[in-house]
Every structure is written in structure tokens, then in C-alpha cells.
VONUZA-236725 format. One record per residue (C-alpha): residue in three letters; x, z, y. Coordinates in Angstrom, 3 decimals. Each point is the difference from the previous one (the first is absolute). Layout:
// residues N
 code        X        Z        Y
  ALA        X        Z        Y
...
// end
This chain:
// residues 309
 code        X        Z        Y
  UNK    0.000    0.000    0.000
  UNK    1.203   -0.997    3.899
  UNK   -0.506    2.789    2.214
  UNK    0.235   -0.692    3.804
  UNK   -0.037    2.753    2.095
  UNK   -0.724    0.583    3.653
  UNK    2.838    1.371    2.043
  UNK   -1.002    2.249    2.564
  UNK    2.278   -0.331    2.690
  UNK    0.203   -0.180    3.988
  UNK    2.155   -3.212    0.271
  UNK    3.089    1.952   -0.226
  UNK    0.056    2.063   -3.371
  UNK   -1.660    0.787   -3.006
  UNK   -2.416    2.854   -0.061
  UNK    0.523    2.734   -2.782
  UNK   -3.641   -0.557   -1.338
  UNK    1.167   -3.574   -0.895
  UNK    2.648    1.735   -2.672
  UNK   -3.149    1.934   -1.514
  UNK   -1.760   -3.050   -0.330
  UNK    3.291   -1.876   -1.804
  UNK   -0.014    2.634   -2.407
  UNK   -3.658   -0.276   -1.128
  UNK    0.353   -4.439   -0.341
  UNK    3.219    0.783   -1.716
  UNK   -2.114    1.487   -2.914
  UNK   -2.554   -2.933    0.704
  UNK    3.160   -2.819   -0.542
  UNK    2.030   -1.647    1.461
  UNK    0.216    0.853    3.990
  UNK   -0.358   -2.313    2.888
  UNK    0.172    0.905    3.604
  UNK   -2.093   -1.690    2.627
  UNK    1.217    0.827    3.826
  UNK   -2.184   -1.366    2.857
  UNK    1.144    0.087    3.399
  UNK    1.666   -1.187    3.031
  UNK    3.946   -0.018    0.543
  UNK    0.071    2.196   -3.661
  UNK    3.049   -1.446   -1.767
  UNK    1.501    3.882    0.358
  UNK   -3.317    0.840   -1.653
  UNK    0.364   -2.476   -2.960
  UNK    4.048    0.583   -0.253
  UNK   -1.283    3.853   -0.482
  UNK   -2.625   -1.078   -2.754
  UNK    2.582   -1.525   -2.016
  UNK    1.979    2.547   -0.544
  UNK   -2.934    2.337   -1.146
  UNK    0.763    0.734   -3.624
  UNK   -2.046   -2.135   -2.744
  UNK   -1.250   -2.731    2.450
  UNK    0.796   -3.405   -1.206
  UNK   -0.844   -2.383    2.820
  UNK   -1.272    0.689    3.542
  UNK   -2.117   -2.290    1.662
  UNK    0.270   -0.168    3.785
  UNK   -2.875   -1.519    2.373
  UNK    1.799    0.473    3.647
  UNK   -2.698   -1.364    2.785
  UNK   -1.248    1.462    2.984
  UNK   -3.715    0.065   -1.494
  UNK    1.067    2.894   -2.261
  UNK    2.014    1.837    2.386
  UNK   -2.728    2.868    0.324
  UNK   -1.473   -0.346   -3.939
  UNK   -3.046   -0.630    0.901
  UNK   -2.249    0.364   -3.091
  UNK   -1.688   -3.575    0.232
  UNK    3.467   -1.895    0.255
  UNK    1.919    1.827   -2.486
  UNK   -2.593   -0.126   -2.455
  UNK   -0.909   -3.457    0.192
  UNK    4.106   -0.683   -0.371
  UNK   -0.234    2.429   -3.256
  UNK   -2.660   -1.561   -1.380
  UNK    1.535   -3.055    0.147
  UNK    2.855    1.476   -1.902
  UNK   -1.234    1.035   -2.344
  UNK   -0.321   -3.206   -2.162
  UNK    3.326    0.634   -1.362
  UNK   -0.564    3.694   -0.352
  UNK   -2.531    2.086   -2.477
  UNK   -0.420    3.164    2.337
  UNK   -0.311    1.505    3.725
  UNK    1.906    3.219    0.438
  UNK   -0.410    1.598    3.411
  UNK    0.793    3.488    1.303
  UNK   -3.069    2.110    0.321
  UNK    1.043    0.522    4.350
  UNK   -2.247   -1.465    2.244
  UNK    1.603   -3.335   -0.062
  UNK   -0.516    0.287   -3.789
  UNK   -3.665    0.724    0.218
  UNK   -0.706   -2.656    2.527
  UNK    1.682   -3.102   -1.852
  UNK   -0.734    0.534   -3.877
  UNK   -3.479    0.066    0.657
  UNK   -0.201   -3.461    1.829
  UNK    2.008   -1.203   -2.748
  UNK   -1.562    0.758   -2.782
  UNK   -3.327   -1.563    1.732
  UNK    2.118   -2.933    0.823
  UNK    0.748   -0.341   -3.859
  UNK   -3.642    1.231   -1.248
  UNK    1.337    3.044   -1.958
  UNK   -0.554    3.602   -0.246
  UNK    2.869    2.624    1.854
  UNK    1.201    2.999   -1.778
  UNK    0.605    2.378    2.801
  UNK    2.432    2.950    0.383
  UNK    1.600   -0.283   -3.424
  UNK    1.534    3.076   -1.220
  UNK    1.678   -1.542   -3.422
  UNK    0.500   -3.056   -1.658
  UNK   -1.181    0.576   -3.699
  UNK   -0.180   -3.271   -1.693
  UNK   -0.151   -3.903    1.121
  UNK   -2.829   -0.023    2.355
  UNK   -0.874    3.789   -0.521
  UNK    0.473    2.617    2.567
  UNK   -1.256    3.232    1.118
  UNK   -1.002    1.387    3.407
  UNK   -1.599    2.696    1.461
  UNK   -3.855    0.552    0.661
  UNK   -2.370    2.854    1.076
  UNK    2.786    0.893    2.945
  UNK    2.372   -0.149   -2.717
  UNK   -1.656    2.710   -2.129
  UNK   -0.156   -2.293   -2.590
  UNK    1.803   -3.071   -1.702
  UNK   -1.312   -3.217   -0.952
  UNK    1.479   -2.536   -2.019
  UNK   -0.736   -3.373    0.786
  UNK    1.017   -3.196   -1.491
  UNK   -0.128   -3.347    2.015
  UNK   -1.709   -3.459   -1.929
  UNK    0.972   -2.538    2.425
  UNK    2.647   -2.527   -0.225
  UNK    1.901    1.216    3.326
  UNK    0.568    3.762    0.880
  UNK   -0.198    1.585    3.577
  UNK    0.938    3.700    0.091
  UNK    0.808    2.593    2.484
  UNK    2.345    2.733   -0.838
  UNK   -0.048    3.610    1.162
  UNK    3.465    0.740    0.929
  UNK    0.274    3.561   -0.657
  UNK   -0.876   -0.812   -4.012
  UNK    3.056   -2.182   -0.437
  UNK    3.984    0.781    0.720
  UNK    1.370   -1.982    2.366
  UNK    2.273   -2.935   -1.232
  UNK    3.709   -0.049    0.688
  UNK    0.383   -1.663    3.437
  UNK    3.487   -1.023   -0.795
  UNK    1.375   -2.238   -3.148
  UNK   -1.959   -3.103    0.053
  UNK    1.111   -3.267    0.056
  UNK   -3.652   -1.576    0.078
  UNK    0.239   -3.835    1.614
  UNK   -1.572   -0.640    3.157
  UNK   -2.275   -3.022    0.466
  UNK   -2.030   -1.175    3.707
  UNK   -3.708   -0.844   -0.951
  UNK   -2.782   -1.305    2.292
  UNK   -3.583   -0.004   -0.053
  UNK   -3.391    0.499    1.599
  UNK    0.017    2.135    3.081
  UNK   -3.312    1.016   -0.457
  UNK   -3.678   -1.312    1.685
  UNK    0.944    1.166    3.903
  UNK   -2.592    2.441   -0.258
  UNK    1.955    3.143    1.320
  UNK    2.889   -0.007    2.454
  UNK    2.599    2.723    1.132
  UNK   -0.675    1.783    3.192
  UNK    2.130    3.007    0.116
  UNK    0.709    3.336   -1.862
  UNK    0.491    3.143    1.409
  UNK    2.181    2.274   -2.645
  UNK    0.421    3.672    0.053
  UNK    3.623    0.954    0.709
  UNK    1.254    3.228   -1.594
  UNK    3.731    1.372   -0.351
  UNK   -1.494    1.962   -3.305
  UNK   -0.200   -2.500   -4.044
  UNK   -2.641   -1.804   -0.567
  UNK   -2.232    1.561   -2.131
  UNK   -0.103   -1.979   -2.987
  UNK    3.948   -0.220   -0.144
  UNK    0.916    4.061    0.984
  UNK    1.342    2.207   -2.432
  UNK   -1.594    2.942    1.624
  UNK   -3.663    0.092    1.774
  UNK   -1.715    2.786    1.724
  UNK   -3.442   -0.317    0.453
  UNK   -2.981    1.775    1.507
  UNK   -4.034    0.237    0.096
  UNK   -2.297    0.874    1.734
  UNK    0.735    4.005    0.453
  UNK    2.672   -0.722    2.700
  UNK   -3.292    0.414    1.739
  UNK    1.034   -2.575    3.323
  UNK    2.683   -3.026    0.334
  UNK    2.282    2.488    1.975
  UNK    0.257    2.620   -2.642
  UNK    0.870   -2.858   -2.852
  UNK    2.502   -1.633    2.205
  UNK    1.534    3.644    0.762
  UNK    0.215    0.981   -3.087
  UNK    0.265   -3.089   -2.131
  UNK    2.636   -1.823    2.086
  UNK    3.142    2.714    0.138
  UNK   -0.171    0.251   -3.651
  UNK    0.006   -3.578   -1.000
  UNK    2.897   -0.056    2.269
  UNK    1.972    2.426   -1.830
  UNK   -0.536   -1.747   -3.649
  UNK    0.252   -3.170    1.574
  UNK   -3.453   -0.555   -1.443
  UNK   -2.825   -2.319    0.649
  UNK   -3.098    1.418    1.474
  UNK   -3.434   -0.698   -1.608
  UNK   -3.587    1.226    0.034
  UNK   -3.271    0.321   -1.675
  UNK   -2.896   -2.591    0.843
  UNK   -1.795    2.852    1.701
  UNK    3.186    0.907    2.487
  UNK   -0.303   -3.646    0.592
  UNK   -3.545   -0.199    0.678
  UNK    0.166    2.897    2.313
  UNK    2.579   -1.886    2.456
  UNK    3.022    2.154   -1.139
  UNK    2.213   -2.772   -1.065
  UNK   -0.263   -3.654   -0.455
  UNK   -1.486   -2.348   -2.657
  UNK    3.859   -0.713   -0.775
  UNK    0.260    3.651   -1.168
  UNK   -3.014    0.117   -2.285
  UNK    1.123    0.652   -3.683
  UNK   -2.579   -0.570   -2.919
  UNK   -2.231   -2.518   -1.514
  UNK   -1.013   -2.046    3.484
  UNK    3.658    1.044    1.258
  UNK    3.510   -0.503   -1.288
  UNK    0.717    0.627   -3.737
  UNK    3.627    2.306   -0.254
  UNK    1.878    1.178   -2.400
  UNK    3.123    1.512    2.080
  UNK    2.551    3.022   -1.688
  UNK   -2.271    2.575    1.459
  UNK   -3.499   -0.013    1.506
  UNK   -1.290    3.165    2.637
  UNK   -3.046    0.095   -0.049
  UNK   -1.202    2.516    3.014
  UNK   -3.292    1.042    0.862
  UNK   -1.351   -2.792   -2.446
  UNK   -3.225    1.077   -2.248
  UNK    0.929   -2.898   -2.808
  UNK   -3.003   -2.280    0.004
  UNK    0.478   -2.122   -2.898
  UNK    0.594   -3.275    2.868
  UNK    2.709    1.617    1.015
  UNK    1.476    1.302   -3.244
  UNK   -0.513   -4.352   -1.153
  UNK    2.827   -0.301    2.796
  UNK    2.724    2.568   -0.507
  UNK   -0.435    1.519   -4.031
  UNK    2.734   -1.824   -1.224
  UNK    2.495    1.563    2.213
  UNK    3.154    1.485   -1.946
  UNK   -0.601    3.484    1.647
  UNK   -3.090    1.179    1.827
  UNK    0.053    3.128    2.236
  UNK   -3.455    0.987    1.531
  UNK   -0.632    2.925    2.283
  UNK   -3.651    0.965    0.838
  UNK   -1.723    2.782    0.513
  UNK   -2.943   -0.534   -2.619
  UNK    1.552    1.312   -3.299
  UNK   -2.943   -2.286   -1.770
  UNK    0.962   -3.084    2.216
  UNK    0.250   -3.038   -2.749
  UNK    3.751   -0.834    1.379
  UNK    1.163    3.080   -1.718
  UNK   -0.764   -1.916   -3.638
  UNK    1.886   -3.109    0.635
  UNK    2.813    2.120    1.897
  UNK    3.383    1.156   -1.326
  UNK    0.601    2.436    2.200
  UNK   -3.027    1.951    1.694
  UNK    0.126    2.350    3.357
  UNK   -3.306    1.867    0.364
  UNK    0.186    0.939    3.718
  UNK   -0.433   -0.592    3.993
  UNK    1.441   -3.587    0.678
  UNK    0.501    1.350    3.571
  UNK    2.757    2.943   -0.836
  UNK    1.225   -1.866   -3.410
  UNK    0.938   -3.504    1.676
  UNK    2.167    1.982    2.980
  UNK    1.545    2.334   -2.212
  UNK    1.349   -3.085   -2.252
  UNK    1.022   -1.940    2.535
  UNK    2.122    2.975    1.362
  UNK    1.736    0.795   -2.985
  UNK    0.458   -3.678   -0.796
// end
């Protein structure tokens, strides 16, 4: 089986979720790497070297500087005559092109893979990830997303895969770039930090989570995260939401503060290598997924640890 797998990227390098993604086609067969971009030869010269890919194919043109979904798809789709499956990271990029592709080729998507087990058998997570389904795919051609967290991320170094420019379709000229207006922060992106602090909604007000939240993440050199219902309650932004409508992580160690542990938010963050929560509801369902529990006032407990830190 051909594999060809999206490469997330920003025209300049490879994302890590693209070396998640590697892994999980390198159990589907043999690995191919589609870039699309503008001025990305770096990008593809990167992808080459990722260990197990055999050829990367590189479609440099303006129209897929930004990835827009409808152009990138419509140049996948187009690829994938000489190819028997779709991988993409499950990011937002991810979840915005497989699904126009696999409509494009008139099959079913298996989303947010967590394991290959067989040819065209997977399984992935349903019920907010209380439960797990295997599924098994009966169409000819394969488009799959793959949850990063579930897969170890392949070597980025050691490749020798051979680099080939492709061109295609640049879509219908439906959509066009405008702008984008990113977030700038000093602190790891959250689905790449070894170490995330995150709070709920008992901070009580956006002052007390960023005054309490913020000189501890800067002494672990952690990201900072928070439930959907800190979110929802203006205390930090959408980019800081963790859980099933957030960001799926799975960093070293995961503080959890002032977080109950609704099951959305335990989808995003229960597959963390060590989980720390401090609340002060002894019953609070965090305290069952947690590996290290602190039953106590979040207002004298975060202090005191950042102190002695």
C-alpha cells in the first residue's frame, strides 16, 4: 500500500505532528510525503530526511502558500491515483483537508486514528474517548486522520527519501486569503510542551488565573492551558482551551488546577505521561485519572509552589 501524507508545515519547516502522522502510514506501507506551498524547497529538503519516507512530492505555487483547504485538497485528490491512502495530521489543517478529499474521491474518512491494526483496520476513540471503536474501511482508497498524541513521533533525521516537484489543480477559486492574526507567546505551544499548567474555572476572574497561572508556568518553562469553562468565562483564549473541542496533549506532565474533570476535558489531556491535579473537591472526577492528587485551596497551594520552585 502507498501512503501519502500531508506535511504540516508553515513554508519553512516541518511541523512535529507531521512525524506522528509518518509513523502511523509507516505501519500502513510504504510512505510518501506530499508538501504544498509557496517558496518550500527548505520544507521538502526537511521531509526527506524524515526517517522511513521514500519519496517526497513537492507542489511549490503561490495558490498553496496559505493551505487553503479547497486548493490543497483538490491537488491531493488528484494525487492520489498513484497512491491507495490519505494520511493527514488530526491539527486543524488536518481536519479541514481530509474531509474535502475524501468527498473529492467519494469515500468514507476514518478520523482521529489511535492504531493501525490490520490493512484497512484501525481504531479510534468515541463517546469523548470513553470508549474504543474499531473500524475497518471497504473502499478502494483510504483517507485517515491521525491523533498525534497516540503515535511516537518518527525520527526527523536519517532519511534519504527522493524529492520530486508535482503540479495540479489549485482548487475551484471559491475561498481566498485575507489575513491571519496569530497569537504570539514567549511560552511552547501547547501541543509540543513537555510541561503544561492548566486552570478552570475556580480561578474565579481572568486576573486571578493570569496571577497565579502565569509565574508558575514560567518557572517549569511550561505551557499554560485551561478547561472549556475558564475559556468560556473570558479567562483565557480559545488557543488555551484543552479537551475534546480544544487541543489534544500528551506533554511529560499535565497540572491540572482548579479543573473539575468533565469527561471533554479529560478526551484532551488523559494520555499525559504524568498528571498532577489540585482542587479543592476531594470527589472532583480529575482525582481518578490523576497521578498525583492535592486536595486543597488553589489560592495558597499555587503561591506556595511557585515559591519553593
Amino acid at each position: 500500500m502507498k501512503t501519502l501524507v500531508l506535511v504540516e508545515h508553515d513554508n519553512a519547516s516541518v511541523n512535529d505532528a507531521t512525524l506522528a502522522a509518518v509513523t502511523a502510514a509507516s505501519q500502513m506501507g510504504e510512505v510518501h510525503l506530499l508538501v504544498a506551498g509557496s517558496d518550500c524547497a527548505a520544507v521538502g529538503e526537511q521531509a526527506a530526511k524524515i526517517a522511513g519516507v521514500g519519496k517526497v512530492h513537492v507542489a511549490d505555487d503561490p495558490a498553496y502558500a496559505h493551505m487553503l483547504p479547497e486548493a490543497v485538497a483538490a491537488l491531493a485528490a488528484d494525487q492520489m491515483g498513484s497512491h491507495d491512502a490519505f494520511v493527514a495530521p488530526a491539527t486543524t489543517n488536518g481536519k479541514n483537508i481530509a474531509p474535502r478529499v475524501a468527498a473529492l474521491l467519494d469515500v468514507m474518512q476514518v478520523s482521529d486514528i489511535l492504531s493501525v491494526e490490520g490493512d484497512k483496520t484501525f481504531t479510534r476513540p468515541i463517546y469523548a474517548g470513553n470508549a474504543i471503536a474499531t473500524v475497518q474501511s471497504t473502499d478502494e482508497k483510504l483517507v485517515v486522520t491521525v491523533r498525534g498524541t497516540a503515535f511516537d513521533k518518527a525520527e526527523a533525521e536519517g532519511g534519504s527519501g527522493e524529492i520530486e516537484a508535482v503540479s495540479g489543480p489549485t482548487g475551484n477559486g471559491s475561498s481566498e486569503f485575507v489575513s491571519q492574526d496569530l497569537a504570539k507567546s514567549d511560552r511552547p505551544e501547547l501541543t509540543s510542551a513537555s510541561v503544561i499548567v492548566s486552570g478552570g474555572r475556580a480561578f474565579g476572574s481572568k486576573e486571578s488565573f493570569h496571577e497565579l497561572l502565569d509565574p508558575l508556568a514560567d518557572k517549569l518553562d511550561a505551557g499554560v492551558g485551561a478547561s472549556r469553562a475558564a475559556v468560556d468565562a473570558g479567562y483565557a483564549p480559545n488557543d488555551y482551551q484543552v479537551g475534546q473541542t480544544g487541543k489534544i496533549v500528551a506533554p511529560e506532565c499535565y497540572i491540572a488546577i482548579g479543573i473539575s474533570g468533565a469527561i471533554q476535558h479529560l478526551a484532551g489531556m488523559k494520555d499525559s505521561k504524568t498528571i498532577v491535579a489540585i482542587n479543592k473537591d476531594e470527589d472532583a472526577p480529575i482525582f481518578q485519572v490523576a497521578d498525583l492528587g492535592l486536595v486543597g485551596d488553589l489560592f495558597k497551594i499555587v503561591p506556595e509552589l511557585t515559591e519553593k520552585l
